[in-house]
N, C-alpha and C positions, 0 to 999 in steps of 0.2 A: 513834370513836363518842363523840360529844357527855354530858353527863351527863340533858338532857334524854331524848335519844334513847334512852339506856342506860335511863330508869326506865320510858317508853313500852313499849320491847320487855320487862320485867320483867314490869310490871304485865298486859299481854295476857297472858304465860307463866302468871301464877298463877292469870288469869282463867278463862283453856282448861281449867287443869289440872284441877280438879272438874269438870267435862264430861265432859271425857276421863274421867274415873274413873267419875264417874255413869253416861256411855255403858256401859263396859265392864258396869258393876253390874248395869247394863240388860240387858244381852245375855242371853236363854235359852240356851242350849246345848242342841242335839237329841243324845243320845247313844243309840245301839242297840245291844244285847246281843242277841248272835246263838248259841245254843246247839242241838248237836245231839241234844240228850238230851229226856226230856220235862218238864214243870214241877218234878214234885215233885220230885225227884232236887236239881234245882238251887238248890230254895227256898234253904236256910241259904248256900249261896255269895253269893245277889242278896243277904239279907240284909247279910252282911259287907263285899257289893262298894257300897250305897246305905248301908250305915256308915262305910268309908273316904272316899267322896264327901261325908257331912255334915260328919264331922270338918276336910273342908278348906275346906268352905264353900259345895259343892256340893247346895241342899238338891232333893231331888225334888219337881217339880212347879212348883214357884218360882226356881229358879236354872237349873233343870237338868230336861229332861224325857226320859225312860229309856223304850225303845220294846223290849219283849222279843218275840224272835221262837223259836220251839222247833219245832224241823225232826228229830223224832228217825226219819224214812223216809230215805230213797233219798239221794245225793251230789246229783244233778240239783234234787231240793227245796230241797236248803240253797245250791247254787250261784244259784239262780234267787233264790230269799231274799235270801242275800247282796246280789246285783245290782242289787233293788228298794229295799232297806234304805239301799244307799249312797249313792240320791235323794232320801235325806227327810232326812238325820239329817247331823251335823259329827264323827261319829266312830264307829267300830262294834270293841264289843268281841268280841272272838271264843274262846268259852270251851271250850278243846281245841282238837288236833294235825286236827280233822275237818274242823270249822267253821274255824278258820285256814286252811287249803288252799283252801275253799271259796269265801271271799271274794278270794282269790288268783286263783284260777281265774276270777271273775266278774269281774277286773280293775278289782276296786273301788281308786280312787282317792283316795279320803281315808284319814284317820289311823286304822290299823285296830292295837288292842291286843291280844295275845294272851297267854290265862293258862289254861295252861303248853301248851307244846308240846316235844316229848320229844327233838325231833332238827333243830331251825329251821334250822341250817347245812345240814346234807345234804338235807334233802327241802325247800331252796330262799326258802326264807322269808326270810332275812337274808343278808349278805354272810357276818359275821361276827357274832359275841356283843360283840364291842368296837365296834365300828360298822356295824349292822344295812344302814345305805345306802340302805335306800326308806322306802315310807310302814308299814309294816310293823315293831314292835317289842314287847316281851315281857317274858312270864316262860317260863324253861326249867324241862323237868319234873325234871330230873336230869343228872347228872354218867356216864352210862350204864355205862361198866365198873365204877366204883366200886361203883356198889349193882347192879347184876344179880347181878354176884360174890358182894356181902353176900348180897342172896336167897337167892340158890342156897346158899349157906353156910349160911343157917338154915334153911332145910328141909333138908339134911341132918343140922345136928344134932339134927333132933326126929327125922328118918327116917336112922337112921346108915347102914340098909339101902339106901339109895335111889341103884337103877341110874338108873331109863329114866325123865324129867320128860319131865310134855307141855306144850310151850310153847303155852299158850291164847292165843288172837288175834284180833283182828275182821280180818278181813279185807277190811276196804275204809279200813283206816287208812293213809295215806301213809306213818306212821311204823314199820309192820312191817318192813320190809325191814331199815334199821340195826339195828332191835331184832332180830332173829331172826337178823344178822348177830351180834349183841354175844350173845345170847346163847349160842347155838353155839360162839363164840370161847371162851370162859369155861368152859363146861360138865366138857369133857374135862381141866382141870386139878385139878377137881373129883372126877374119875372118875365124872362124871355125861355120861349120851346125851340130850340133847334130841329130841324130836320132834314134831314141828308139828303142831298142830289148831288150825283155822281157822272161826271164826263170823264171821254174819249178823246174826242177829236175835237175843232173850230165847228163841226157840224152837226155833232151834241147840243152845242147851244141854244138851236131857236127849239128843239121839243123839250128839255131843262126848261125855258123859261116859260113854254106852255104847262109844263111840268108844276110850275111853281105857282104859275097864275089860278090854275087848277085848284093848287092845296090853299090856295087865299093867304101866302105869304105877304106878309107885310115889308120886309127889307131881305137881302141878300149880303152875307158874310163869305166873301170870298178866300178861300183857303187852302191850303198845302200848294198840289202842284195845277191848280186851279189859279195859278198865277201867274204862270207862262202864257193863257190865254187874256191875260189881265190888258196888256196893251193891242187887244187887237179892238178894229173900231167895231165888227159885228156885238159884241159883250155890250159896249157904249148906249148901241142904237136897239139893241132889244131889251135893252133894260129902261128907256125911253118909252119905248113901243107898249111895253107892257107894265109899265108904270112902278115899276120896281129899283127903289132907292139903292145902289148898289154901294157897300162898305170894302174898301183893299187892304192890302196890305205894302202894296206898291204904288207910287205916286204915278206912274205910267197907265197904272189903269185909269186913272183921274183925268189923268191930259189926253188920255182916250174915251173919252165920255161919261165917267163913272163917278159918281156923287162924291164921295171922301174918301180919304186913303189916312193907315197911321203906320209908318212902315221904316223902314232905313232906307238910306241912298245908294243904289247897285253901281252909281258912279266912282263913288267913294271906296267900295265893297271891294270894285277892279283894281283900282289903284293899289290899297292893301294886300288883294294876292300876289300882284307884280311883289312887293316886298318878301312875299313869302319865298315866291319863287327864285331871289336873289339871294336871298339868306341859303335857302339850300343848294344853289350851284356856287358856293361861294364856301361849303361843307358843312352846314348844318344838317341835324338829321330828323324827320319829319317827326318823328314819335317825341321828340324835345322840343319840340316847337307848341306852346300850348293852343289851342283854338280860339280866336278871339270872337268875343260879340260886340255887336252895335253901341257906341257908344251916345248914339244921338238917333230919335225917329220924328219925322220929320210929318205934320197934318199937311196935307190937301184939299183943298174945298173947291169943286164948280161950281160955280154960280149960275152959269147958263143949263147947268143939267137940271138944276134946281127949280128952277123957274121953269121947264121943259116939266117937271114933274107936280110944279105945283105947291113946291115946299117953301117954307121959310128959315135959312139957318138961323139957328140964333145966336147975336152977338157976341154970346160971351167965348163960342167957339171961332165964328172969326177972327175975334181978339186975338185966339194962342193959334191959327193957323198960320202956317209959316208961307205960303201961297194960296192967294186965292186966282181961281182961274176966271174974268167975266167973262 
């Protein structure tokens, strides 16, 4: 190549190059958030997840237009959702193990982020946490033997007494089965009997916890998608009522009446997908991008539920809780 030639071909490169850029700047990005729960629950997450998104550049309405959908009925609603969602939109967040499956099952085709999903290898989602392999990647809700074990470990020591936990559950979670598998595994080394009760709805709850008072449960392990009902106050107050120490896995069920929580922050969780979601409008491809987990989980302790119950924690758990609620 000539020196003429050489500055020809330069000079076009630098020309394109701001186009190129300004195209890109140009670009809106349709992103959809797809949640199975109802608005309010999820307000402070959309906060945190349209704060991670400005911080990278992505501002709402201007760069970036966020279409939220909230399906908190039937699998069929949010699968139908899902389906319709992944014609409008260049990417669709999927917040829980629920709405994840959902868009799966609707065989949606674009880049769909999940934040957190409790068990993505076994109920299908990913290949693997190191390379996911489809259009499908995440946040994981947990390390699953590591903290059920812890759970179950702390509600025994608030409950030194505690035979029979009832593993509370939604039952239409895809993620029950390993859960209820891990937790089971775990229980009897504890010298703890699990025993399964299974919800539906917010209106499952008060015959579940007559359900529970029934079988002479000592404490409640609340688990899989049995944690979406985690911050509602009725869980709080009938587990008050009916004098049953309740263990989370979310600190929201805590600040909503519930004894201890050992769990990660869905705060932090949102933040992180925004990233995910950045990196893939930005051309990364979902199936390289590995799945991350929790790198911190966070103790909870009410104090007044405590006292409402009769219990005394003890110190040494205080000590490592990272809030205590009076």
């Amino acid at each position: 190549m000539d020196r003429r030639t050489f500055l020809t071909c330069l000079t076009t490169i630098l020309a394109a190059s701001p186009r190129a850029e300004a195209s890109l700047a140009a670009q809106v990005w349709r992103v959809g958030s797809l949640h199975a729960t109802p608005p309010a629950p999820s307000a402070p997450i959309i906060a945190n997840f349209e704060k991670g998104l400005a911080s990278r550049g992505h501002i709402k309405d201007r760069t970036t237009t966020i279409e939220y959908v909230f399906k908190p009925g039937s699998r069929d609603d949010l699968r139908e959702s899902a389906r319709a969602l992944g014609q409008r939109v260049d990417l669709i967040v999927a917040w829980g193990t629920i709405a994840t499956v959902a868009a799966k099952e609707a065989n949606v085709t674009i880049p769909v982020v999940f934040s957190p999903v409790g068990f993505p290898v076994a109920i299908g989602m990913v290949d693997s946490l190191r390379r996911p392999g489809s259009n499908f990647t995440g946040i994981s809700f947990e390390a699953a033997d590591d903290t059920y074990g812890k759970r179950l470990q702390i509600l025994k020591e608030i409950v030194p007494g505690s035979i029979r936990v009832a593993a509370l559950s939604h039952a239409e979670d895809p993620n029950i089965l390993p859960a209820l598998e891990t937790a089971h595994r775990i229980a009897p080394s504890l010298g703890i009997s699990a025993i399964d009760v299974k919800i539906r709805t917010v209106s499952d709850l008060e015959p579940a916890f007559a359900e529970m008072r029934n079988r002479r449960v000592h404490g409640v392990l609340v688990i899989a998608g049995a944690f979406m009902f985690a911050n509602s106050k009725p869980l709080g107050d009938l587990a008050i009522a009916h004098r049953l120490p309740t263990m989370h896995g979310l600190r929201e069920g805590v600040i909503a009446g519930g004894l201890a929580s050992l769990g990660p922050d869905l705060l932090v969780m949102a933040e992180e997908a925004a990233g995910y979601v950045d990196k893939i409008l930005r051309g990364a491809k979902p199936g390289d991008l590995p799945v991350e987990q929790p790198s911190r989980y966070e103790v909870y302790v009410n104090m007044k539920t405590a006292k409402a119950l009769g219990l005394t924690i003890p110190p040494s758990l205080l000590a490592r809780a990272d809030q205590v609620i009076e």
